[in-house]
KENU-146097 format. One line per 5 residues: number of its first residue (from 1); their letters; for each residue x, y, z of C-alpha. Coordinates in pm, 1 decimal. Example, Ala and Ser with C-alpha at 12.3 -4.5 7.8 and 13.67 -1.06 7.14 Angstrom:
1> as> 1230.0,-450.0,780.0 ~ 1367.0,-106.0,714.0
//
This chain:
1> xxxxx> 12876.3,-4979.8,4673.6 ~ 12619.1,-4857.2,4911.4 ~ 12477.4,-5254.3,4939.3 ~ 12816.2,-5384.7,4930.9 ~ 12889.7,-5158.1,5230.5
6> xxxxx> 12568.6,-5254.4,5412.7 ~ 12631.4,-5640.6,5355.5 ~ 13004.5,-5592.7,5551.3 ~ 12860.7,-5390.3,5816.5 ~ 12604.9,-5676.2,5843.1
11> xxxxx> 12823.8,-5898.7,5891.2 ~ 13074.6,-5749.2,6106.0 ~ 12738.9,-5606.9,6390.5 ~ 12676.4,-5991.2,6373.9 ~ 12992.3,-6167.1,6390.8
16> xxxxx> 13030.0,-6549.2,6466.8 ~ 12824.7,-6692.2,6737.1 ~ 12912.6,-6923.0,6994.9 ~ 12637.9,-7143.8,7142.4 ~ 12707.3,-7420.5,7412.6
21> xxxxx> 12616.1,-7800.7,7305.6 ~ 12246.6,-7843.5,7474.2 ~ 12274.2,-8203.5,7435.6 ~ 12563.6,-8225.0,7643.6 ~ 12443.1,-7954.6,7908.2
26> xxxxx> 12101.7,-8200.7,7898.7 ~ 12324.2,-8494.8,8000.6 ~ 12521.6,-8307.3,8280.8 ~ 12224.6,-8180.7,8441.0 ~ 12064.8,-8489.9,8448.8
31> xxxxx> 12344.7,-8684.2,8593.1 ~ 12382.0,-8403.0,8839.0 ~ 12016.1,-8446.7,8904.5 ~ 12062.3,-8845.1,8954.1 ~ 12306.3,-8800.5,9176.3
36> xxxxx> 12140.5,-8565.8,9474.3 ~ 11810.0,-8811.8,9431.3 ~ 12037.1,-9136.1,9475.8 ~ 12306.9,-8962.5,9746.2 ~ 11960.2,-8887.7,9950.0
41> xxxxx> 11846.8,-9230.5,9961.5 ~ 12120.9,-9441.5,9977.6 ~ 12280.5,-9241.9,10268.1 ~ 11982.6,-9165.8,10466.4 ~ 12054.3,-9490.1,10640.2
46> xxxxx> 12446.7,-9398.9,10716.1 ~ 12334.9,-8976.3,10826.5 ~ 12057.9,-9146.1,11035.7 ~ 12293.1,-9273.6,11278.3 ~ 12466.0,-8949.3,11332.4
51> xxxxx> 12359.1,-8683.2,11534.9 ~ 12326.5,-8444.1,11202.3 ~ 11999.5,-8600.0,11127.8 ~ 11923.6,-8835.8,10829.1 ~ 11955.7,-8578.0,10558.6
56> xxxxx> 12313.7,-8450.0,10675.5 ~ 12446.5,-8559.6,10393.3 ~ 12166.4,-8422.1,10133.8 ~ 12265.8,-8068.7,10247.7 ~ 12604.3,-8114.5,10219.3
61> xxxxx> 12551.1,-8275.4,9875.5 ~ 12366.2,-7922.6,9761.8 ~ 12640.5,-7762.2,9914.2 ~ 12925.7,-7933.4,9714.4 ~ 12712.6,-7891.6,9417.6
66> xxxxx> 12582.1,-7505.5,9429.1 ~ 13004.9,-7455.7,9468.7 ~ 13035.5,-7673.3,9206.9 ~ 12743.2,-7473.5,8971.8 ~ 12981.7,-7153.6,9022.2
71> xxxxx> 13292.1,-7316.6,8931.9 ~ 13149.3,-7440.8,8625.7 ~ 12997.6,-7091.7,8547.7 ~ 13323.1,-6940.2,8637.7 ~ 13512.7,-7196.8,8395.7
76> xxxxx> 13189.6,-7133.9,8129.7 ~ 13278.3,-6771.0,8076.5 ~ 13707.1,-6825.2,8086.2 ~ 13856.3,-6850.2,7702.0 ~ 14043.9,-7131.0,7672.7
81> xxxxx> 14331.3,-6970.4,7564.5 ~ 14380.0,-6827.2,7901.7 ~ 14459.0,-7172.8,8010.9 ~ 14678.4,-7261.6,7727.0 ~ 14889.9,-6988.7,7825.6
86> xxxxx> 14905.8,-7095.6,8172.3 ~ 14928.5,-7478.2,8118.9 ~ 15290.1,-7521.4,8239.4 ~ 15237.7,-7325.4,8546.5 ~ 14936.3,-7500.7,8611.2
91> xxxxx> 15165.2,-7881.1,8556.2 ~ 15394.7,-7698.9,8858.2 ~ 15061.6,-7607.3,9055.3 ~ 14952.9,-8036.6,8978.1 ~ 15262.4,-8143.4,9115.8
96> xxxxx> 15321.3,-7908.7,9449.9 ~ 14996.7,-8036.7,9516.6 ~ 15016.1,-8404.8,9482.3 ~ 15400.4,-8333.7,9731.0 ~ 15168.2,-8146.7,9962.0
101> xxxxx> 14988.8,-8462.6,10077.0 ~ 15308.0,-8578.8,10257.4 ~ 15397.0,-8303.4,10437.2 ~ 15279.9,-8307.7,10809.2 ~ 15001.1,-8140.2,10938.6
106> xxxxx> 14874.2,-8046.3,10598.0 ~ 14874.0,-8368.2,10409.8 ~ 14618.7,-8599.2,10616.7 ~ 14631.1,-8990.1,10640.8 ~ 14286.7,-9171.7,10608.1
111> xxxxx> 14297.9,-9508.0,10622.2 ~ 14637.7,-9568.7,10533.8 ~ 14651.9,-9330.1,10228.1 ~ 14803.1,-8966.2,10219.0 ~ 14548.6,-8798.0,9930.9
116> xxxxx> 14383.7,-8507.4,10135.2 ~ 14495.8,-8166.6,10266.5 ~ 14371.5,-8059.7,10599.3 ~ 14263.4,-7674.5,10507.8 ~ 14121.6,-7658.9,10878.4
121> xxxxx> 13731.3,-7551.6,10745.5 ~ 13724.4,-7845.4,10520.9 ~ 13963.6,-8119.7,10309.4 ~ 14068.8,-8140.1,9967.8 ~ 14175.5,-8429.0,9722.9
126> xxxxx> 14470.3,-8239.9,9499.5 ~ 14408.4,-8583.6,9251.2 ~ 14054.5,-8429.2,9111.4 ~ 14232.1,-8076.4,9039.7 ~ 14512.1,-8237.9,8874.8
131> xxxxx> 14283.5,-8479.8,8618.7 ~ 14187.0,-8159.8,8514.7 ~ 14538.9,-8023.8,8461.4 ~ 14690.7,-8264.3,8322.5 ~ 14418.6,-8250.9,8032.2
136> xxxxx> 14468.4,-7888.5,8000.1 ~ 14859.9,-7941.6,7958.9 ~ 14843.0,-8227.8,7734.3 ~ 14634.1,-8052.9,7490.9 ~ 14842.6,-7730.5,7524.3
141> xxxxx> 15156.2,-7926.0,7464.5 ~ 15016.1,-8147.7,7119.1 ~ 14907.4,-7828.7,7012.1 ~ 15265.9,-7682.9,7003.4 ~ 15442.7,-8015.7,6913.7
146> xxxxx> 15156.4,-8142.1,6645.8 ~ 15438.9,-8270.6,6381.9 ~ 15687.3,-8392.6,6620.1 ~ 15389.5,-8604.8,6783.7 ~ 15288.0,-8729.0,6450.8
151> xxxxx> 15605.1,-8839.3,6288.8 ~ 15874.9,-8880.1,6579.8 ~ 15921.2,-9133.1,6886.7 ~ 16131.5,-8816.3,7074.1 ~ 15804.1,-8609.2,7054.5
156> xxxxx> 15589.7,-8859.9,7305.7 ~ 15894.4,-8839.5,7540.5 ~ 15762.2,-8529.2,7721.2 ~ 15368.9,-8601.2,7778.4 ~ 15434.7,-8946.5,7860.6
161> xxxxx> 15726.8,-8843.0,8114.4 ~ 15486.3,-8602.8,8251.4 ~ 15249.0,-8851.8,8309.4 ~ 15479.5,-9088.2,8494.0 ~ 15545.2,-8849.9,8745.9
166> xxxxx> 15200.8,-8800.0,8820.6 ~ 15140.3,-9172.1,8872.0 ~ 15475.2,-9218.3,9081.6 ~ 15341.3,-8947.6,9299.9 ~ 14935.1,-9112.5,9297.9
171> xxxxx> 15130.5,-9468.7,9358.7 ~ 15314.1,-9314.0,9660.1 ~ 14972.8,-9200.3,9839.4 ~ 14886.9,-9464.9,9733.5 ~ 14607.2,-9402.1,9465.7
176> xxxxx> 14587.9,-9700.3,9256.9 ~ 14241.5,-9651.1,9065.8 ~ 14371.4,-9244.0,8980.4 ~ 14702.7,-9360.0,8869.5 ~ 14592.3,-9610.1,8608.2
181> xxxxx> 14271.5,-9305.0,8521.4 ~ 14622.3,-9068.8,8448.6 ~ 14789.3,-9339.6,8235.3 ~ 14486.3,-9415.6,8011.8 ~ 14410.8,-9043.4,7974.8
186> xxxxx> 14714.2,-8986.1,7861.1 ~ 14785.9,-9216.0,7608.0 ~ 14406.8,-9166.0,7413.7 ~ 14485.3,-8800.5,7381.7 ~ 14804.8,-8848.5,7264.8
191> xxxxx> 14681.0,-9126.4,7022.0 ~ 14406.3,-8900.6,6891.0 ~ 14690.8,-8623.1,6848.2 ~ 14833.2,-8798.0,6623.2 ~ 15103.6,-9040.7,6776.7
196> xxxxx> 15188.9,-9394.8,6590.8 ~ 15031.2,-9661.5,6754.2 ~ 15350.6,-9858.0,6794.1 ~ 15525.2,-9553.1,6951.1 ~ 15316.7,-9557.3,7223.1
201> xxxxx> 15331.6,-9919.8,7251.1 ~ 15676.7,-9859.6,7311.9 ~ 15672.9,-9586.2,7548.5 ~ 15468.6,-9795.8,7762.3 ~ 15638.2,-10082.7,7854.1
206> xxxxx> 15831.6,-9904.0,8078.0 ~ 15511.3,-9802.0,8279.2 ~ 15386.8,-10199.6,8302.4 ~ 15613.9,-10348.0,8526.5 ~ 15576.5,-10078.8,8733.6
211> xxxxx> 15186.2,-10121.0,8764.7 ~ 15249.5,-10449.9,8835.6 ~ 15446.7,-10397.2,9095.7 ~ 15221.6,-10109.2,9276.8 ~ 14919.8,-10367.2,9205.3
216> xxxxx> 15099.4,-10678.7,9416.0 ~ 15289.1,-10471.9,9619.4 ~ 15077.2,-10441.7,9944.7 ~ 14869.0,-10756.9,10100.3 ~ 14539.4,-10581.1,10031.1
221> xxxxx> 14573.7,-10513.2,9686.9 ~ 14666.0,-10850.2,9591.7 ~ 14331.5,-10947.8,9797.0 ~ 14117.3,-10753.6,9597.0 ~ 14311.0,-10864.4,9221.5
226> xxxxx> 14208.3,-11244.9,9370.3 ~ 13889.7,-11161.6,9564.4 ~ 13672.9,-11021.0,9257.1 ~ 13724.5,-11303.0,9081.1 ~ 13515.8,-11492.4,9309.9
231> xxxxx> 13423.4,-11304.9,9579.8 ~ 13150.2,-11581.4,9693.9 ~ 13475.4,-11787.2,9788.6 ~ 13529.9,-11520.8,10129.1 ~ 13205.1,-11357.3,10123.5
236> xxxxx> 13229.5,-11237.8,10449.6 ~ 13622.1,-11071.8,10407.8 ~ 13749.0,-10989.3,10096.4 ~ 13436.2,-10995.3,9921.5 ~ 13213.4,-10851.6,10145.2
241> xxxxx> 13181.6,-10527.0,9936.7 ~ 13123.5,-10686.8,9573.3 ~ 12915.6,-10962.2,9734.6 ~ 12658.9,-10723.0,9876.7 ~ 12674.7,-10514.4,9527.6
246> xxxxx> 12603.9,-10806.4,9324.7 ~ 12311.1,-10885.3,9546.3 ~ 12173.6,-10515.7,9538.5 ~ 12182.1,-10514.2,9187.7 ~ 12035.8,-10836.9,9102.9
251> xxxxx> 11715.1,-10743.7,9357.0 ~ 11668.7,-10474.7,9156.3 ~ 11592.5,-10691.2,8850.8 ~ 11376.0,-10479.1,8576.8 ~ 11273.9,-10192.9,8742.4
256> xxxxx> 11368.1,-10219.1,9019.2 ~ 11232.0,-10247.5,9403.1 ~ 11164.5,-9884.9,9469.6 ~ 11317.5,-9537.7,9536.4 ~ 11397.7,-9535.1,9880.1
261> xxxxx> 11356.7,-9960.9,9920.6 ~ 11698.7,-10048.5,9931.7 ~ 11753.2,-10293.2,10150.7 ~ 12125.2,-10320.7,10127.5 ~ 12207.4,-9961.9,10198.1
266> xxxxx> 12071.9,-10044.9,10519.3 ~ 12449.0,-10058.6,10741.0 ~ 12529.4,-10401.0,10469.8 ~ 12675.3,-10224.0,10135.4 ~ 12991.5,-10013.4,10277.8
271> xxxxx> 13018.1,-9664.1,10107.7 ~ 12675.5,-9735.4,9966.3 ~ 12670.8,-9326.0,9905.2 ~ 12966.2,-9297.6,9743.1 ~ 13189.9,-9549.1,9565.6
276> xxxxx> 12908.9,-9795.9,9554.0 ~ 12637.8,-9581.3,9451.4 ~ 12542.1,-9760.6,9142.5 ~ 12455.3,-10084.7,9304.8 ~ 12174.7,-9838.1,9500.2
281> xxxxx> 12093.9,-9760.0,9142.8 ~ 12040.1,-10045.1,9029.3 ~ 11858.7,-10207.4,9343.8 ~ 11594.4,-9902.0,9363.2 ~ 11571.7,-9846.5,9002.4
286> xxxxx> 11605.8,-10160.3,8813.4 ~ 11765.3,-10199.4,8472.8 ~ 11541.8,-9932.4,8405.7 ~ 11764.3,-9701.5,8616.5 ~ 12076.6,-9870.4,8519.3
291> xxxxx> 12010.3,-9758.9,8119.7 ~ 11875.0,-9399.0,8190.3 ~ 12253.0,-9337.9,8425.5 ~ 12447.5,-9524.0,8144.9 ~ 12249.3,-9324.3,7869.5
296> xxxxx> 12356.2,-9041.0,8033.4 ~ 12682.9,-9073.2,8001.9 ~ 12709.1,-9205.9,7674.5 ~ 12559.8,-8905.3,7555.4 ~ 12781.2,-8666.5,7774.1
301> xxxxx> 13125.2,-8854.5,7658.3 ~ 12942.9,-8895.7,7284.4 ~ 12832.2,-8520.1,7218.2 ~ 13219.4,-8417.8,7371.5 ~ 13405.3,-8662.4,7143.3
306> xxxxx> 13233.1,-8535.1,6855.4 ~ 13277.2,-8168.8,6914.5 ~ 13627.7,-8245.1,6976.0 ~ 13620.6,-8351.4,6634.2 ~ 13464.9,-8090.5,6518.0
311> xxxxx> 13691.0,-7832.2,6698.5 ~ 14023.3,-7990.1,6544.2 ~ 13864.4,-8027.3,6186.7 ~ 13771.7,-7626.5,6222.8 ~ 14146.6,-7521.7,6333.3
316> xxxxx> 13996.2,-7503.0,6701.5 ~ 14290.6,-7739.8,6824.6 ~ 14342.5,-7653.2,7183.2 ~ 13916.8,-7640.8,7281.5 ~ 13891.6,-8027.5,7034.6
321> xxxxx> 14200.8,-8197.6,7252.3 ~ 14055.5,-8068.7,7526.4 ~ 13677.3,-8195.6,7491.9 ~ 13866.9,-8517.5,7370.1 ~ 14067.4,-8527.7,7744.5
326> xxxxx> 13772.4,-8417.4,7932.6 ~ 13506.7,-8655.9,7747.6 ~ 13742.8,-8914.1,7798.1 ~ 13808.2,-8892.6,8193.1 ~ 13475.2,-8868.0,8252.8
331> xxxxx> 13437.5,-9204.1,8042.2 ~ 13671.2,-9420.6,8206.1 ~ 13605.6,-9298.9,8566.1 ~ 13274.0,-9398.7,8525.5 ~ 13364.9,-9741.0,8325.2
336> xxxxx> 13545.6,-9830.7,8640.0 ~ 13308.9,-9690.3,8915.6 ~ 13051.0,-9932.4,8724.4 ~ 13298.1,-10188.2,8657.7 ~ 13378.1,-10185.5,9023.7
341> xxxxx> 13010.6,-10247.5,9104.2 ~ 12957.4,-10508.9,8885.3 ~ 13229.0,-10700.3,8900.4 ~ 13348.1,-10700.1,8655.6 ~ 13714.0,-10551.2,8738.9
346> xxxxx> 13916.1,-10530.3,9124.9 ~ 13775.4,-10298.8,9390.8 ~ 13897.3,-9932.5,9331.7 ~ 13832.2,-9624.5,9525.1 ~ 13712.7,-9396.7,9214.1
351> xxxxx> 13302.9,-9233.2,9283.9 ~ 13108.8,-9249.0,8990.6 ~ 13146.4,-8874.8,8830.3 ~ 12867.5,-8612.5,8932.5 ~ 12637.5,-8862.1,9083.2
356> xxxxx> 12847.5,-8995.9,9406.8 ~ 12865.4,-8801.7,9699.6 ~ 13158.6,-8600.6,9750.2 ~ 13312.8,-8260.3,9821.2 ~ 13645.8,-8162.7,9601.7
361> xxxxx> 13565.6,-8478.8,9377.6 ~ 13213.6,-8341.6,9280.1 ~ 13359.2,-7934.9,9299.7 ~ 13630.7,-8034.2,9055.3 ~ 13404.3,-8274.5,8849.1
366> xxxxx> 13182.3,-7987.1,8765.2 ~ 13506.5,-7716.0,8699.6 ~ 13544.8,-7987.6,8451.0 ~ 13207.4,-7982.4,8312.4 ~ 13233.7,-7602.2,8280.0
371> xxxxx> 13553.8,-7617.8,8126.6 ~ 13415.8,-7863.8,7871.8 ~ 13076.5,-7659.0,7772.6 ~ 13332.8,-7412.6,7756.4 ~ 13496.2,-7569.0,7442.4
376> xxxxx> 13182.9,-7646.7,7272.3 ~ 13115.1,-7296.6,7265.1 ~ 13445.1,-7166.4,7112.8 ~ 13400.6,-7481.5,6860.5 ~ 13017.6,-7333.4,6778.5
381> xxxxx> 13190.9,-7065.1,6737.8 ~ 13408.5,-7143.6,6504.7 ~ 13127.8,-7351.1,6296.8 ~ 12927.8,-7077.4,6276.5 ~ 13221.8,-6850.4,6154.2
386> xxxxx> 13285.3,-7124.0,5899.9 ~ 12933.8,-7122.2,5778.9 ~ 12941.4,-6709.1,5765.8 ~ 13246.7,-6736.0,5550.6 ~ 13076.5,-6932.6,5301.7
391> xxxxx> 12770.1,-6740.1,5239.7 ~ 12944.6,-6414.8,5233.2 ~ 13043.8,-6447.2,4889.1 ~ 12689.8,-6500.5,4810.9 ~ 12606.6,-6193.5,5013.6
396> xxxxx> 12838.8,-5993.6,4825.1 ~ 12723.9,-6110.9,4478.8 ~ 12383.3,-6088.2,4486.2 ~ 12404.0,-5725.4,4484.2 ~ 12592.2,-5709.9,4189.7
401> xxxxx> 12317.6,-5948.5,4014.8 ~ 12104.9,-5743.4,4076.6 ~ 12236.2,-5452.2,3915.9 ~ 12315.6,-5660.1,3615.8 ~ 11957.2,-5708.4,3546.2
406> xxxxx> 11856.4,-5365.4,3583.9 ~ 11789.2,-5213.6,3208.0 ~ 12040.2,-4939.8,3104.6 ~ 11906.1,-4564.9,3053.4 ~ 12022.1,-4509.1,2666.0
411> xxx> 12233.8,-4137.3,2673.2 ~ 11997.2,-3923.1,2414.6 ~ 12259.0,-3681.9,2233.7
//
């Protein structure tokens, strides 16, 4: 009894342990690092010709990210469930937000697009909050609708309704790139909750002619659908930016001609510090740098996905979708940032995550980050309670072995 009591108490002092993924923290703090060393150089040309001096915007790069380092510890110590409680009023909280651009004197119009608020000591883009709310919702709401998702059409009505608001409110700023980020989101998660491929299928046709019309609708964007097919044909117009990519990136060849050597970053590359950031990479660093950014993320988005495997095979549904939604925006925003770069798809204003320069997008990014180390600890967690279960019977036995082979005193009458 005594040992049987002692194993219990063992147990119970101990209790399951949560642990978050190193792996993934590795691959954060790396990118993180990447991105002040590559912000530095490639906009020391741009700061240089301000009056702020040529490392105006290296400070306020470490300023964005030391917020950005609390918000992540902030999100690193919040259970998830918290969220899931709150994932509704949150969805209200995404879409006041993404109205709030529009209203005068608060919503502010750069270059022809309404997607910051003017909060007088600084802006903010409501899009990056809301990437982050929309995963939270979506995994709240196939938690509580699992078997209507799996089996029934009706069940994808609400997420993917949700979703179309968000992009008719992104396409009215406009914000082409974040509106077809919210789409793709959206359907993976709700493909790895469990919907029918051909249910989807069907719930998206709807959405198509309406990207096609927001893609064709204004002169510039059918420019850039035309002009990154062959931008050499106007390299001086429409393909100014990709041309002077392509060239940055091809000087850099192997390994590159240099931190610091750019030569295109020099006034030729616009937004050389922020959307175009990996074409610096890959002048400075070579395919060298290229690989070690790219590895990066593939091990960020590889070590989420697979906890968010973990986390749904251990009953952990909520912290798995929502490693799945994270991993995954992190994914394709960076697919297109590079794609952008290279080419290799039409000229979008998304930054490449935790490496551009920016102030909500890199704030939010890392909120994201937090949230996402966040879930690998609750799904360690859970692991570890698994394991714990399954040597406690052994625990509990081996005492009573033990007695077992202990020789009998014989009674002498």
């Amino acid at each position: 009894m005594f040992g049987l009591f002692g194993t219990s108490q063992a147990i119970k002092r101990q209790g399951p342990r949560g642990s978050y993924d190193l792996w993934l923290l590795i691959a954060l703090i790396g990118l993180a690092s990447v991105g002040v060393v590559m912000v530095t150089s490639s906009s020391i040309a741009v700061a240089d010709n301000g009056k702020d001096g040529a490392f105006y915007f290296l400070k306020k790069d470490l300023l964005n990210l030391a917020f950005g380092a609390v918000a992540a510890g902030v999100a690193m110590r919040t259970e998830l469930k918290l969220l899931e409680k709150r994932a509704f009023p949150l969805l209200g909280l995404a879409v006041v937000l993404l109205l709030a651009v529009f209203v005068p004197h608060l919503g502010m119009r750069i270059n022809g697009a309404h997607r910051w608020l003017n909060l007088v000591v600084t802006s903010f883009q409501p899009v990056e909050a809301v990437k982050l709310i929309l995963v939270v919702y979506l995994g709240s709401y196939l938690v509580r609708h699992r078997d209507s998702i799996e089996t029934e059409f009706l069940g994808l009505i609400k997420p993917i309704a949700v979703a179309g608001i968000i992009v008719l409110l992104l396409l009215a700023q406009p914000d082409f790139g974040s509106a077809t980020l919210v789409i793709s989101v959206t359907i993976a998660m709700v493909w790895l909750g469990g919907a029918r491929p051909i249910y989807l299928f069907v719930m998206g046709l709807p959405l198509m002619p309406l990207l096609v019309i927001a893609a064709t609708g204004e002169s510039y964007r059918v420019k850039r659908l035309t002009s990154f097919m062959n931008p050499w044909e106007h390299p001086f117009t429409d393909g100014f930016q990709l041309t002077q990519s392509l060239m940055a990136i091809g000087r850099g060849e192997w390994a590159g001609v240099g931190l610091g050597s750019s030569v295109l970053k020099l006034s030729y590359l616009p937004e050389a510090h922020t959307d175009f950031i990996f074409a610096v990479i890959g002048e400075e660093l070579g395919l060298v740098g290229v690989v070690l950014v790219m590895g990066l993320f593939a091990l960020a988005v590889g070590r989420g996905l697979y906890l968010g495997l973990k986390g749904v095979e251990v009953g952990q549904r909520f912290a798995g979708y929502v490693a799945f939604g994270i991993s995954l925006m992190l994914a394709m925003q960076a697919i297109v940032s590079v794609g952008v770069n290279l080419g290799a798809l039409p000229t979008k204003g998304l930054t490449l995550p935790l490496i551009s320069y920016g102030g909500s997008s890199m704030v939010l990014t890392c909120a994201m980050a937090g949230v996402l180390l966040r879930a690998t600890w609750e799904i360690n967690r859970a692991l570890d309670a698994r394991q714990m279960a399954k040597r406690m019977p052994e625990a509990v036995a081996a005492p009573e072995v033990n007695d077992a082979a202990r020789p009998r005193e014989v009674a002498v009458a």
